[in-house]
N, C-alpha and C positions, 0 to 999 in steps of 0.2 A: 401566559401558561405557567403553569406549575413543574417546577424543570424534574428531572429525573435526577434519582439517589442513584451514584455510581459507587461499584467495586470494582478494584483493579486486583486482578491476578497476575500473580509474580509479582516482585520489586527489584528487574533489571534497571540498566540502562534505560529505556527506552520507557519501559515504566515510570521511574523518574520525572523523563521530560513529557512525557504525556500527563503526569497529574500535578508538576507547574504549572504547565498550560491550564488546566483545568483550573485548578487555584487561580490564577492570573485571570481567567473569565468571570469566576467569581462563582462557578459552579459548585452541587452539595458532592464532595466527596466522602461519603459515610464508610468504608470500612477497606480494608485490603485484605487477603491472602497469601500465604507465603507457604514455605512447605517445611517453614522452622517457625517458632513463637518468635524467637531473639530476631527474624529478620524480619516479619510481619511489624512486631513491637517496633523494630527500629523505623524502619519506614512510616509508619502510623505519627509516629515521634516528627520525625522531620516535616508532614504536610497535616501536623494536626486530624487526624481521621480517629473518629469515635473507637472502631471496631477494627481488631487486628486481630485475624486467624491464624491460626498454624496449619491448615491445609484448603486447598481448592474447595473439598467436599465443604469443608464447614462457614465458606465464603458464598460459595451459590446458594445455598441455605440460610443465610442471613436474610429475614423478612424483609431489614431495612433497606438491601439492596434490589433494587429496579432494571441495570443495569451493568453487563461484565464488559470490560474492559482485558482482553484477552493479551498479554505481553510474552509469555514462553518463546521459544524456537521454534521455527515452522512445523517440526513433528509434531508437536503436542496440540497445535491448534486447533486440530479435530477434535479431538478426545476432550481437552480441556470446555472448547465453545458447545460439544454437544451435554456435558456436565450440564450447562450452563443453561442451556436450551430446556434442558429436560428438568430444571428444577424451576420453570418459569419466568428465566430472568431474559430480557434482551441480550444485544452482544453486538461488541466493536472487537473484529476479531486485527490485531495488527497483520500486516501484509509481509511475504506474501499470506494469502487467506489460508490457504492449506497446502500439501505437497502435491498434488496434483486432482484430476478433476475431478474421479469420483469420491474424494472426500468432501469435498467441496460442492457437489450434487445432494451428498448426504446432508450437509446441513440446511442446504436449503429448502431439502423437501421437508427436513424436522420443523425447521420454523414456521414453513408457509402449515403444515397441519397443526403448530400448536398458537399462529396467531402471532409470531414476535417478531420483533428487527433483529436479522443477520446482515452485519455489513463488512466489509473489508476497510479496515485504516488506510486506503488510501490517502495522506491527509493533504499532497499536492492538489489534490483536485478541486478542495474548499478554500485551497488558499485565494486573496482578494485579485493577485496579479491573474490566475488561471481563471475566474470568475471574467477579467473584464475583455483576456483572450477570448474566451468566447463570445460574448458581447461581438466584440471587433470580425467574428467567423459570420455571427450570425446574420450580420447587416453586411455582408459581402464586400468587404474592406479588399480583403485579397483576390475575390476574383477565384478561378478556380485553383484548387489547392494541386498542385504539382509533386510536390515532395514534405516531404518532414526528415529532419532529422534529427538523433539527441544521443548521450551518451551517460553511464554512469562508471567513471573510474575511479577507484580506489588503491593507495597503497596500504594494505593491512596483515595482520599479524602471517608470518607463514610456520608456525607452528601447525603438525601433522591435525594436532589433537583440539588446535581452534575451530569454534564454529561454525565459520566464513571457509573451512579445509575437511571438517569431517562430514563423511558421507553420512553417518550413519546420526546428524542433527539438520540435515537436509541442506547440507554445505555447497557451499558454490557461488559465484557469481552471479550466473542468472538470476534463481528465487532471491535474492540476499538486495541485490543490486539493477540489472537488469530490468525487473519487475518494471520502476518509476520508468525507465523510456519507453517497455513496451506499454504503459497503461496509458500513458503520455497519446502514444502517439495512435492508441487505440481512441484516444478522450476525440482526438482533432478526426481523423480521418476513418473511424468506425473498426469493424470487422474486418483482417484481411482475406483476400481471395485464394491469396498463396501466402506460402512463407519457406524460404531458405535461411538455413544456418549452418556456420561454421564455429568449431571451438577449438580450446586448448586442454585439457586435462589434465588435473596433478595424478599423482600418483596413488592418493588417495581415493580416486575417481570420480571428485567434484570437479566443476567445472572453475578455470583460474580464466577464462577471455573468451566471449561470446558474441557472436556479430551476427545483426539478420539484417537481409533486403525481403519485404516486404510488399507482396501488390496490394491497390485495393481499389474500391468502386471507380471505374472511371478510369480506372487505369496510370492511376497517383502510386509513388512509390514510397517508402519507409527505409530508413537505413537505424539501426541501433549498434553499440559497444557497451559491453560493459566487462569490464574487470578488478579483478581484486589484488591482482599485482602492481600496478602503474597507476597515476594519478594523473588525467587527463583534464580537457576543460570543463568538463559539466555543464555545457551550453544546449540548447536545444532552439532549431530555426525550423519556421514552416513558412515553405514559400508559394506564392501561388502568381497567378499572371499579373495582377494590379500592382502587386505588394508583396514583403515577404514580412515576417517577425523573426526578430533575433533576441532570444532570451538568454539575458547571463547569467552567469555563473553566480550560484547555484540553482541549474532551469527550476531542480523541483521543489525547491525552499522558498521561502517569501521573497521575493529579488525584481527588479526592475528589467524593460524590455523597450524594443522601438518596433516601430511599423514604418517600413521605411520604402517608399515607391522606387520603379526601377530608374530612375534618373537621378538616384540617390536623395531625393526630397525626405525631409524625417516628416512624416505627416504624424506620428505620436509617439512621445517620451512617457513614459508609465513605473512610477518609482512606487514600493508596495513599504508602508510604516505602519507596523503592527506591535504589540507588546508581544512577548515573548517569542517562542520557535513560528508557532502558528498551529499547532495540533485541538488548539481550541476549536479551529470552525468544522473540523469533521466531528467533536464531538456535541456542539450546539445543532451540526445538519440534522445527526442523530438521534437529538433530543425534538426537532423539529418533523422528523417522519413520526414518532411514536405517536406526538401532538394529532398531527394528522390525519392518524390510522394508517398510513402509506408503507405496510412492511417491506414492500417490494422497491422502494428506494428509486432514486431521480435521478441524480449528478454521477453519481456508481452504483447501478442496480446489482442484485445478488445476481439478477440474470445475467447479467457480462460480467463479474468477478468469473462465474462459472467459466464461459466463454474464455477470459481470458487464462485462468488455468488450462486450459485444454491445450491453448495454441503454445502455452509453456511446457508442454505434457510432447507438446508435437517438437518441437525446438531441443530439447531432451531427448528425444528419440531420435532424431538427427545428430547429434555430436554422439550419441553413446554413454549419455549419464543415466543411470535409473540407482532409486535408493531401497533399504532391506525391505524386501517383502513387497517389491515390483516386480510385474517380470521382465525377463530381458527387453533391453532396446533392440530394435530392431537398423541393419542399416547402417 
C-alpha cells in the first residue's frame, strides 16, 4: 500500500517523539505546523520535513498532507482535529482525545459524515507486548478474568501555572495520566457497569491523585491510581482463575510481562524489542484502517474513545473537577 503523507501540528515534546518514531518506521513525513515560522522552521530542520507552516490553518491546507497528527493540550484538540476534519485531512488526535465527551461525539460525527479516520493516540494499545496480551486473553490463558489492576504515577512540575496543574489547559492527573490505566483496563475487561472514584485536589482545581474501583461484565472488578505528585510502580496485573499477567514497569510503554499460573509455574516470559519509543505502530494502525476504508477503527474504535471519555466525564463529576465553560460537577 501506498502509505500516507503526515502533518504534525505543534512541535512540543510529544510531537518530537511521535515523528522520531515515525522517521524511525521509515514513514512520509511531509510538512508541520507551528503557530510561529522560527518554530515550524526549526522543527522541519531537525526531522528533515519539506514543509513548515507558521499556523494550523496553513498546515491542514497543505494538499501534500493526507494526514494530521494532532500534539496541542487537551483543550485544543477539539478545535485543532475538527480544523483538520474539515479541510479533508484524516487525524491522529493525541490522548486524552478531547476534554470530555461531547467534544468528542463532535468529532466523531464530523468524520463519520465527511468519510475520514478520527482516532485517539492511544499508542499503548499497538504496542507488540499489548498485541500478544491479547492473543494470551483470547485463547483463554487465564481462565476467567477476576480483577485488573494498574496505576500511572508521576512526580512532576508543581508550578500553579504548569500544564499537568492549570485548570484552564485541562490540568490534572486523570486526563494527563490516568487515561493509560483506565484505557488499559477498558482494553482487557470492556465497558464498566459501575464506577467509584475518589480524589485529591490542588488548589487550582485540577486533579493531583485519582483512584477508581470499577465493576464490570460478570462481575470482575478494576482498581486504577494515578497521580502527578508521587512516583509509583507503573505496573499493571490482570488476574484471572488459571493465570494471572504481571506487567512491568513501564505497563503502558514497550516492556516485558509473565503469565504466571497459581502454583506459581511461569507458563510465559514475554520481552518486547522494538526501535525507538513505539509510537510507530499506532501511526502504521492508522495508515492501515485508511488502506482499508475502515474509519470506524478496530484495536481503539472512535466508538469507545467516546465511551471512554464519558466514564472520564463521569469520574470528574465524582471528585468535583470541571474546566471553563463546563457546568458545575455535581456531587
Amino acid at each position: 500500500m501506498t502509505g500516507l503523507r503526515w502533518g504534525i501540528l505543534a512541535t512540543g515534546g510529544i510531537a518530537t517523539a511521535f515523528t522520531s518514531d515515525l522517521r524511525t518506521a521509515g514513514l512520509d513525513v511531509r510538512a508541520v505546523g507551528s503557530r510561529s515560522q522560527q518554530a515550524a522552521d526549526a522543527f522541519a530542520a531537525t526531522f528533515d520535513i519539506p514543509h513548515a507552516h507558521a499556523s494550523y490553518e496553513a498546515l491542514v491546507a497543505d494538499p501534500e498532507v493526507d494526514i494530521v497528527y494532532v500534539s496541542t493540550p487537551h483543550p485544543m484538540h477539539h478545535a485543532n482535529a475538527r480544523l483538520a476534519l474539515e479541510n479533508g485531512k484524516h487525524v491522529l488526535v493525541e490522548k486524552a482525545f478531547t476534554v470530555n465527551r461531547a467534544e468528542a461525539e463532535d468529532l466523531q460525527a464530523l468524520a463519520a459524515e465527511k468519510g475520514l479516520l478520527v482516532m485517539e493516540a492511544m499508542w499503548t494499545r499497538y504496542l507488540p507486548h499489548m498485541v500478544r496480551i491479547r492473543e494470551i486473553l483470547a485463547a483463554g490463558t487465564l481462565g476467567e478474568i477476576r480483577a485488573v489492576m494498574a496505576d500511572h504515577t508521576q512526580s512532576l512540575p508543581t508550578d500553579p501555572a504548569h500544564r499537568i496543574n492549570a485548570i484552564e489547559l485541562g490540568g490534572g492527573a486523570l486526563l494527563d495520566l490516568g487515561i493509560y490505566p483506565i484505557s488499559f483496563i477498558w482494553d482487557v475487561l470492556g465497558a464498566p457497569t459501575g464506577i467509584q472514584a475518589s480524589g485529591r485536589l490542588l488548589e487550582t482545581g485540577a486533579d493531583a491523585e485519582v483512584a477508581t474501583v470499577m465493576t464490570h461484565a460478570g462481575g470482575a472488578i478494576s482498581t486504577s491510581l494515578s497521580s502527578s505528585r508521587a512516583a509509583g510502580p507503573n505496573t499493571a496485573a490482570i488476574v484471572g482463575t488459571d493465570a494471572r499477567i504481571d506487567i512491568d514497569r513501564v505497563f503502558y510503554s514497550a516492556t516485558s510481562f509473565r503469565v504466571t499460573a497459581p502454583d506459581g509455574t511461569v507458563l510465559e516470559e514475554y520481552r518486547t524489542e522494538i526501535d525507538g519509543r513505539g509510537m510507530q505502530f499506532e501511526a502504521l494502525a492508522a495508515e492501515r484502517l485508511v488502506a482499508e476504508g475502515n474509519i470506524a477503527g478496530d484495536i481503539l474504535p472512535i466508538a469507545e474513545t467516546v465511551e471512554i471519555m464519558g466514564a472520564l466525564d463521569e469520574i470528574r463529576r465524582q471528585i468535583g473537577v470541571r474546566y471553563p465553560g463546563e457546568e458545575p460537577a455535581d456531587g
